[in-house]
MMTF fields as JSON, N, C-alpha, C and O atoms, coordinates in Angstrom:
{
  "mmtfVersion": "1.0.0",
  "mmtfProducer": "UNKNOWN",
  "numBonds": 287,
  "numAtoms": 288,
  "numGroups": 72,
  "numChains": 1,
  "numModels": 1,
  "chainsPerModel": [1],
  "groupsPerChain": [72],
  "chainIdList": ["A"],
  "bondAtomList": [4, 2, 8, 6, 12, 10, 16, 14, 20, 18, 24, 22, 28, 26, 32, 30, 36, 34, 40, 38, 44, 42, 48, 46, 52, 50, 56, 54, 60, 58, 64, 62, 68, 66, 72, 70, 76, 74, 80, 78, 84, 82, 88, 86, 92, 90, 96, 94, 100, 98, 104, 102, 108, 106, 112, 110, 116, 114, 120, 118, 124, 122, 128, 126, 132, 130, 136, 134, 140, 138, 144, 142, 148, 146, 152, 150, 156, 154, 160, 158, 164, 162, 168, 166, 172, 170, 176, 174, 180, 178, 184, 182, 188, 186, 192, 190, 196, 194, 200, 198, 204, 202, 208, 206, 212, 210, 216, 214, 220, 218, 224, 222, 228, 226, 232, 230, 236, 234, 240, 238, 244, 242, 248, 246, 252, 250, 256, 254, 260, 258, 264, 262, 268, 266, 272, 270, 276, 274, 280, 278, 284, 282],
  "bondOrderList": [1, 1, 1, 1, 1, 1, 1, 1, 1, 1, 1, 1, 1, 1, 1, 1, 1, 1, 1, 1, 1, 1, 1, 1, 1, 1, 1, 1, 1, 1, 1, 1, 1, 1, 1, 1, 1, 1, 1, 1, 1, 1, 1, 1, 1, 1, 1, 1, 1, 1, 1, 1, 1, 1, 1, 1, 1, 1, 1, 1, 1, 1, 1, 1, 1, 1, 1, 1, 1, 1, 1],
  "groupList": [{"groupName": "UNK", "atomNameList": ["N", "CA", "C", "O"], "elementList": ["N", "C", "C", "O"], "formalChargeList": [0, 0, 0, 0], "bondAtomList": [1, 0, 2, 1, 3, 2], "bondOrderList": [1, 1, 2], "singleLetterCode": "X", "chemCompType": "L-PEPTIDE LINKING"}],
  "groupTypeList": [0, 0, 0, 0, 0, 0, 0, 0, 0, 0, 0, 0, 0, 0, 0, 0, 0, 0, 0, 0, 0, 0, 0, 0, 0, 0, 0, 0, 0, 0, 0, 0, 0, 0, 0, 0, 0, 0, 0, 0, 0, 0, 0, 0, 0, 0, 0, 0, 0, 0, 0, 0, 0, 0, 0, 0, 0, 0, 0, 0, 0, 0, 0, 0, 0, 0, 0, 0, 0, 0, 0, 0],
  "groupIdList": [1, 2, 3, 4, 5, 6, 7, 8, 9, 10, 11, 12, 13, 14, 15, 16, 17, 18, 19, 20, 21, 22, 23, 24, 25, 26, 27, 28, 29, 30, 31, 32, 33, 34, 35, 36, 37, 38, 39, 40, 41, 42, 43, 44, 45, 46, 47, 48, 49, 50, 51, 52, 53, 54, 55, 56, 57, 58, 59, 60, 61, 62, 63, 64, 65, 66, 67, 68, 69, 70, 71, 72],
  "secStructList": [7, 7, 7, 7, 7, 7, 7, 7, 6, 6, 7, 7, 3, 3, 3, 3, 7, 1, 1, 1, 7, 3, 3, 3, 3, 3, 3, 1, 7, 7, 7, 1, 1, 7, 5, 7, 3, 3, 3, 3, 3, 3, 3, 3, 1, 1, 7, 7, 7, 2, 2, 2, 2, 2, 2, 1, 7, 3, 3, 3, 3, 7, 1, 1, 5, 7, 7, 7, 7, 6, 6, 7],
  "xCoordList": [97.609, 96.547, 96.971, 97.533, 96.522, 97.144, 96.245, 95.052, 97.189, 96.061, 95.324, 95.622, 94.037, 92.849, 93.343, 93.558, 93.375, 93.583, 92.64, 91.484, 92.869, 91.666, 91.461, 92.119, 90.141, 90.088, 88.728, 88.434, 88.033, 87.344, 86.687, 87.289, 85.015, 84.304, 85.02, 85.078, 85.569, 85.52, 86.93, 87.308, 87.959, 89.096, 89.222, 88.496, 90.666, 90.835, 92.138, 92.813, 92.15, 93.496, 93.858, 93.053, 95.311, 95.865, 96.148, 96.788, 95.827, 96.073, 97.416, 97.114, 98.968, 99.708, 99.365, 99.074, 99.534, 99.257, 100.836, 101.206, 101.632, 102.642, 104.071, 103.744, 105.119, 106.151, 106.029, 106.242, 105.631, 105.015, 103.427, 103.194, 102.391, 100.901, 100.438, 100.226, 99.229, 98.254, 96.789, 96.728, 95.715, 94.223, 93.707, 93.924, 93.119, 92.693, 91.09, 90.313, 90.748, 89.385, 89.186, 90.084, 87.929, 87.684, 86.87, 86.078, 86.798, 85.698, 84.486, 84.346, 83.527, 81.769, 81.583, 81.48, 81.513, 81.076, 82.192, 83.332, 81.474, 82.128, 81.646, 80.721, 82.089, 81.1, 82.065, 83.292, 81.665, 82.241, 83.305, 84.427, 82.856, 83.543, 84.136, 85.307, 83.79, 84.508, 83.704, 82.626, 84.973, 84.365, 83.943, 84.475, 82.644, 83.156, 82.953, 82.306, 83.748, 84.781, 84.623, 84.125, 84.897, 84.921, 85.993, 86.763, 86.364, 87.25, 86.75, 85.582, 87.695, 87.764, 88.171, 89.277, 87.531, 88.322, 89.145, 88.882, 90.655, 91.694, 93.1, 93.431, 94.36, 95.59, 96.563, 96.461, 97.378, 98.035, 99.286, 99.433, 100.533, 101.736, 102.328, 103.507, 101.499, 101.272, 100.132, 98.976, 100.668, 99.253, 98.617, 98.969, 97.688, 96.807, 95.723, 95.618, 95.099, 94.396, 93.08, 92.778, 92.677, 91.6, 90.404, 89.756, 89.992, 89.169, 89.384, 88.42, 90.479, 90.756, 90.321, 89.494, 90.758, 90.367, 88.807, 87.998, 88.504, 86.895, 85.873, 84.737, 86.141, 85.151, 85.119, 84.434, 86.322, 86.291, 85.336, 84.987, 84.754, 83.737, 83.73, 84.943, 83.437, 83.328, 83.156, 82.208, 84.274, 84.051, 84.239, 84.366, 84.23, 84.241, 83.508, 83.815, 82.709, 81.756, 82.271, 82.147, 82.732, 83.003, 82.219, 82.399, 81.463, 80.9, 81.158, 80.558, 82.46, 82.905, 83.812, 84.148, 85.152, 86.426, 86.954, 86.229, 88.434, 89.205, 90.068, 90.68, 90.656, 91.595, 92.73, 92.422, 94.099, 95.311, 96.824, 97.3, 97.606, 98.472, 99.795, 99.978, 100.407, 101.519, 102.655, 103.324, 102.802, 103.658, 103.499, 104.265, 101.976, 101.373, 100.687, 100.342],
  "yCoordList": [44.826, 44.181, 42.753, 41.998, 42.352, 40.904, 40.357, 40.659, 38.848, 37.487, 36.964, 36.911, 36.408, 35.945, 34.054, 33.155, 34.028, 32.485, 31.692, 32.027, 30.603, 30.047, 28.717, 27.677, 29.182, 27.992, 26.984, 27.052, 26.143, 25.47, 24.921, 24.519, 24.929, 24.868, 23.286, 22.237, 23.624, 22.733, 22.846, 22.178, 23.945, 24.123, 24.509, 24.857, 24.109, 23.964, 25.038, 24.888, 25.747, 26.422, 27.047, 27.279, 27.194, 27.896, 29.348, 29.846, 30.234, 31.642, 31.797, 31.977, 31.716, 31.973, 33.318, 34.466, 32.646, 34.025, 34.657, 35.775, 33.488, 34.469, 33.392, 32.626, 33.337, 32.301, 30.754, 30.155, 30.213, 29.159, 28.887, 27.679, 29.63, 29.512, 29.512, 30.687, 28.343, 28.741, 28.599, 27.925, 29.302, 28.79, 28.332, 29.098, 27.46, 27.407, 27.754, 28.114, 27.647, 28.066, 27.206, 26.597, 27.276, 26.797, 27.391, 27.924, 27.522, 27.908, 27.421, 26.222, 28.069, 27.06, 27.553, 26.672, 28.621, 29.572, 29.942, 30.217, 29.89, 31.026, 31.79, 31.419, 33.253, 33.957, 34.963, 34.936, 35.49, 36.329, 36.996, 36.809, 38.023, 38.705, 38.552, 38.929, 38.153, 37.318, 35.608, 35.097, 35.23, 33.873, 34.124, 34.96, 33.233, 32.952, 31.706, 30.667, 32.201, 31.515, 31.39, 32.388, 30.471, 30.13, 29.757, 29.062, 29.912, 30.032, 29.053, 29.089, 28.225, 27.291, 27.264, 27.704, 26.886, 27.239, 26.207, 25.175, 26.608, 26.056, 26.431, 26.446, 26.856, 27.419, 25.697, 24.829, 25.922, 24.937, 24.991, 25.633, 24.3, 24.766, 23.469, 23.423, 22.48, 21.814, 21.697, 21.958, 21.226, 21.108, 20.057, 19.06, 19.892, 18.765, 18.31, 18.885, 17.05, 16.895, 17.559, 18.634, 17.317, 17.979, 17.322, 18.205, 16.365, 16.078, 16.362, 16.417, 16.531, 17.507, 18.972, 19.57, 19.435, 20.728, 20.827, 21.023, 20.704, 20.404, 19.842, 20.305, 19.334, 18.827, 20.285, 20.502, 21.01, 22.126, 22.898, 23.021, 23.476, 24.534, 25.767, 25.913, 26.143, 27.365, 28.229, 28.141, 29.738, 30.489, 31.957, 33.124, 31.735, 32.978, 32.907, 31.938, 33.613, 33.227, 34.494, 35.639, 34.234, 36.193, 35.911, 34.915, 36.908, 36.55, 37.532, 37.67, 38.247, 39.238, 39.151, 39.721, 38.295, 38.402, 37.896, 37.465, 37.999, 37.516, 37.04, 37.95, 35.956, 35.233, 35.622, 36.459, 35.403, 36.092, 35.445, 36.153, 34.794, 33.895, 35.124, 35.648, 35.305, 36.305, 36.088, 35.057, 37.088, 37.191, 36.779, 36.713, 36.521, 36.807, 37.996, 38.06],
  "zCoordList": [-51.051, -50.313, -49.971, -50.765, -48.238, -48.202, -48.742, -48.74, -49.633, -49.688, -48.843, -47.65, -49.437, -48.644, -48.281, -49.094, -46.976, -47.154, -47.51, -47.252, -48.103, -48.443, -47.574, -47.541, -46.779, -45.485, -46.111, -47.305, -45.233, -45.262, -44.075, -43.08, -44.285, -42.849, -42.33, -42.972, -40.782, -40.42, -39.92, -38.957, -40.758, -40.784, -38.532, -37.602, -38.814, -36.806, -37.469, -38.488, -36.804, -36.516, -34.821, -33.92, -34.826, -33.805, -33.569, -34.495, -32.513, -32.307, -31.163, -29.983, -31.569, -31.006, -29.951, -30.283, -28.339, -27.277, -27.311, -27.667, -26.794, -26.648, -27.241, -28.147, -26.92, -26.934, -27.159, -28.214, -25.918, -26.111, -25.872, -25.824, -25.726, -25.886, -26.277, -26.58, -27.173, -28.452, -27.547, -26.518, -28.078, -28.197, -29.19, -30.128, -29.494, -30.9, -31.302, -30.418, -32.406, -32.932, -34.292, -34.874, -34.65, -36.089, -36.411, -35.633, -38.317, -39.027, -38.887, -39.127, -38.546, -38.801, -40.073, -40.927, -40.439, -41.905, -42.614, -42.238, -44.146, -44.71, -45.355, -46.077, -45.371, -46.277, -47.646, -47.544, -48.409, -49.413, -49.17, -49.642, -48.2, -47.361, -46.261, -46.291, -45.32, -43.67, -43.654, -43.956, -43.123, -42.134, -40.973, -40.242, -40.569, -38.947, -37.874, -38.001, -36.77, -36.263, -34.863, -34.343, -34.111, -32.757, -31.948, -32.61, -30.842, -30.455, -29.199, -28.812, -28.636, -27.841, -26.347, -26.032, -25.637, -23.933, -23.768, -23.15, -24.593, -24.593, -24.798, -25.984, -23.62, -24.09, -23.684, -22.818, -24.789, -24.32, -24.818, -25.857, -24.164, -25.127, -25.807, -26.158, -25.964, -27.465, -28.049, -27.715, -29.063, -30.087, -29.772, -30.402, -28.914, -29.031, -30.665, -31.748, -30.115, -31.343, -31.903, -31.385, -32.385, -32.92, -32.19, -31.628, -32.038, -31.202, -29.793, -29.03, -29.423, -27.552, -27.982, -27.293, -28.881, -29.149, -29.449, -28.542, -30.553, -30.55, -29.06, -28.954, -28.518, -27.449, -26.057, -25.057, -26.785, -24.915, -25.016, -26.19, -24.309, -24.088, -25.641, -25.79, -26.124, -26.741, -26.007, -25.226, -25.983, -24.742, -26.307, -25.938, -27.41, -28.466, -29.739, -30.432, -30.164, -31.404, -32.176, -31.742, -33.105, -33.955, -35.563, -36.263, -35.832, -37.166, -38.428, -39.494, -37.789, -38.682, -38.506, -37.469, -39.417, -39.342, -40.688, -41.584, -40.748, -42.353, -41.884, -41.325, -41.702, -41.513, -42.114, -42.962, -42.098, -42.614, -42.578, -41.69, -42.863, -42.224, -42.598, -43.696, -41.631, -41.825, -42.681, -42.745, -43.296, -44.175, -45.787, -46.748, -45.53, -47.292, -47.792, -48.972]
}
C-alpha cells in the first residue's frame, strides 16, 4: 500500500501536464480519508509564486481525493 503524504491546509502544490507544464492547486481541507483540493486557472512552465498562483481564477474543486508523491 502507498504512503499517505502528509499535507497541510493551505499546502500549494504542482500537477506536472507534460515535459515542461505544471497547473497548480492547493489543499482547503483535510479529512481522514481524502483531502480536498482546488485547482487553479494556471499552466505555466515555471514555478511562479504562491501568491501568482493563489490569486488566478479557481477553475477545479474535487472533494474526494488522496494525494500521493511518486515513488513512495
Amino acid at each position: 500500500m502507498k504512503k499517505r503524504v502528509s499535507v497541510k491546509i493551505g499546502d500549494v502544490f504542482s500537477i506536472r501536464l507534460n515535459q515542461d507544464r505544471y497547473c497548480y492547486g492547493q489543499v482547503v481541507s483535510k479529512g481522514r480519508i481524502s483531502d480536498c483540493l482546488i485547482v487553479f486557472d494556471m499552466v505555466s512552465t515555471e514555478h511562479p509564486t504562491v501568491s501568482e498562483i493563489t490569486s488566478k481564477p479557481i477553475i477545479f474543486f474535487n472533494t474526494d481525493c488522496t494525494l500521493q508523491v511518486p515513488g513512495m
